[in-house]
C-alpha positions in Angstrom: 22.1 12.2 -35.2 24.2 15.1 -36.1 23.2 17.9 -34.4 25.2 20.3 -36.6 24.0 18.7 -40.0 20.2 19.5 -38.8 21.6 23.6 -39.0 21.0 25.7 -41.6 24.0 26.9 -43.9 23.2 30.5 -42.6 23.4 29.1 -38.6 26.7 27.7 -39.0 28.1 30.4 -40.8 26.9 32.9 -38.3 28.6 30.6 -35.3 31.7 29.9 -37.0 31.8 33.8 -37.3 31.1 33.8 -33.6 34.6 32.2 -33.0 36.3 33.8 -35.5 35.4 37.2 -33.7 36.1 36.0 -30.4 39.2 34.1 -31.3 40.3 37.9 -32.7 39.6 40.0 -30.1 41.2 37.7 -27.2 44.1 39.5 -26.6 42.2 42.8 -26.0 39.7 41.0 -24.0 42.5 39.0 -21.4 44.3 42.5 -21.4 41.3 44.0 -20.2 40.0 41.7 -17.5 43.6 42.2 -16.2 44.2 45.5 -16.4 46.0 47.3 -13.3 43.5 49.3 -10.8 39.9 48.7 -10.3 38.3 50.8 -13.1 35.7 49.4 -14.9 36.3 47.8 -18.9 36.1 51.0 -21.1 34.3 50.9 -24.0 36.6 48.8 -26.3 37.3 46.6 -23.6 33.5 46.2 -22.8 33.1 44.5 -26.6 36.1 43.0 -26.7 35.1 41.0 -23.1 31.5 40.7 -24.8 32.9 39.4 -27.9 35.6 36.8 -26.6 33.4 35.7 -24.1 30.6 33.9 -26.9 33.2 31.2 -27.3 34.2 28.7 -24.9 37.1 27.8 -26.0 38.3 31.7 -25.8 36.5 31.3 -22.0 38.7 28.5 -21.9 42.2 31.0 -22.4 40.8 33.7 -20.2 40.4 31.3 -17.6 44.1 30.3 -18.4 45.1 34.3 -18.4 43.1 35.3 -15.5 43.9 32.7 -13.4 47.9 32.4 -14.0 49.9 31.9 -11.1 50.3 34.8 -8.7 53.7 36.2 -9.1 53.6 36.0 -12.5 51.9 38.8 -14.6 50.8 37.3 -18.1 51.6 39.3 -20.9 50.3 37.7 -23.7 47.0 35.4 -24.3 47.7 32.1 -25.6 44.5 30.7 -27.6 43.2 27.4 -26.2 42.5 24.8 -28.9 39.8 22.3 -27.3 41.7 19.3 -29.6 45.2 19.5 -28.5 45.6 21.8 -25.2 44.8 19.9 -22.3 42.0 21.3 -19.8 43.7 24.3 -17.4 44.5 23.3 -14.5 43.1 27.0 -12.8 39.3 25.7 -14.2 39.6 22.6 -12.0 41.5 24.4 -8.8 44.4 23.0 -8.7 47.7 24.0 -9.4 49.8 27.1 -8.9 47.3 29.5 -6.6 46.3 32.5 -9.0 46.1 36.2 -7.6 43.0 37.0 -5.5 43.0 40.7 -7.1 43.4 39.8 -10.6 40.6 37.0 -10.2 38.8 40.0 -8.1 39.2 42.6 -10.4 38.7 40.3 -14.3 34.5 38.6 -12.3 33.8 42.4 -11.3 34.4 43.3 -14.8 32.8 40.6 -15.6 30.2 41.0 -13.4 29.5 45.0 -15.0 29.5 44.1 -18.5 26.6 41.9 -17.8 25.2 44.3 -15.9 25.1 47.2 -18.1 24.1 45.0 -20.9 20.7 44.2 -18.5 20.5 48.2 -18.3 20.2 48.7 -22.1 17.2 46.6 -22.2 18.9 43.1 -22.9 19.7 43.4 -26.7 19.3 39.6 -28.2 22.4 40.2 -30.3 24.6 40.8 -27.4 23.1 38.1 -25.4 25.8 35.0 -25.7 28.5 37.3 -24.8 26.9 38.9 -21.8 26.2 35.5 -20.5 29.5 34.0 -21.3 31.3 37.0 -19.4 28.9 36.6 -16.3 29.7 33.0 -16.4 33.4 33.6 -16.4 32.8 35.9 -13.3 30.5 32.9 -11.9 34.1 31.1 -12.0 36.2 34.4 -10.5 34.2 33.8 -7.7 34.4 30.4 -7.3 38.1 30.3 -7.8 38.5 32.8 -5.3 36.1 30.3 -2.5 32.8 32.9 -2.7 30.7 29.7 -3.8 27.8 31.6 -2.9 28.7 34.7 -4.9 29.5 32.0 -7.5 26.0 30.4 -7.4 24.4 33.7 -8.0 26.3 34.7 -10.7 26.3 31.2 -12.7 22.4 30.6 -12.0 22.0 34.6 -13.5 24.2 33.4 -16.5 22.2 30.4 -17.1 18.9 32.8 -16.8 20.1 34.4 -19.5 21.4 31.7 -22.0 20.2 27.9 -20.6 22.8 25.6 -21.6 26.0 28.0 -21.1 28.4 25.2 -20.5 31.0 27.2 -18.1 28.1 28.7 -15.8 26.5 25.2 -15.6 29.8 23.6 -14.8 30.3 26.6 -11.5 26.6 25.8 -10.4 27.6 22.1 -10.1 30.9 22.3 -8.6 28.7 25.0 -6.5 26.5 22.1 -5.7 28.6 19.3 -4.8 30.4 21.5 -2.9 33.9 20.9 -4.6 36.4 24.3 -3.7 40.0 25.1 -5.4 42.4 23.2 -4.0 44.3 26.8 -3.5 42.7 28.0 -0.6 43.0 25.1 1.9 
């Protein structure tokens, strides 16, 4: 059966609006996570994280951003489409190693947004994207071989929203005990 034919009009216009948010506020999102120094997101870069991180398939080109090859300082976001990119090679561990601090610096940001939305009270409409960011931190630390930092943050993800795909995939590669290739 077709899951998406059981929705109501009103559901699939309210996820197809989901994308088309996060899809728009990607570059300010990937620009954020990678932003020089240690600061935490500002304001604007809080809800642009928030909102980029309800999609996977924006998760999906952070994951590309974030964890480009060390050396090489992306400048600009290139979408992911799900149908015609292939999977990156950073999500699997292999390939080019990508730089600790960025990978540092984009799951502690991560990491905060989630945390300060858990501080206001846990507002339901905010809810996907605070997940999705802590699940893209759950990864950070898994790229950077902190599987048990990694565990933590992927089982607090999946707390929050139960069948996040991206925090479910870290807690398995967590559990079989698969690493990046990077590190040795």
């Amino acid at each position: 059966m077709n899951a998406i034919a059981l929705r109501s009009p009103d559901s699939l216009i309210v996820g197809r609006s989901r994308e088309i948010a996060a899809a728009v506020t990607l570059p300010v999102a990937a620009a954020a996570l990678v932003a020089a120094g240690t600061a935490p997101l500002t304001p604007r870069g809080s809800a642009a994280v928030s909102t980029a991180c309800v999609a996977l398939a924006t998760r999906m080109a952070l994951i590309r951003h974030v964890g480009a090859p060390a050396g090489r300082t992306p400048s600009v976001v290139r979408p992911f489409d799900p149908f015609h990119d292939p999977t990156p090679l950073a999500l699997q561990g292999t390939g080019p190693a990508p730089d600790r601090d960025r990978l540092r610096t984009a799951g502690d940001r991560c990491v905060r947004l989630w945390q300060d939305w858990r501080l206001q009270g846990c507002p339901d409409d905010e809810r996907l994207g605070a997940a999705g960011a802590l699940a893209l931190g759950a990864w950070c630390s898994w790229a950077l071989g902190s599987p048990e930092r990694a565990r933590t943050r992927a089982r607090h993800a999946l707390d929050t929203v139960p069948d996040d795909a991206l925090a479910g995939l870290v807690l398995r590669s967590v559990r079989a005990r698969t690493a990046p290739a990077w590190w040795g």
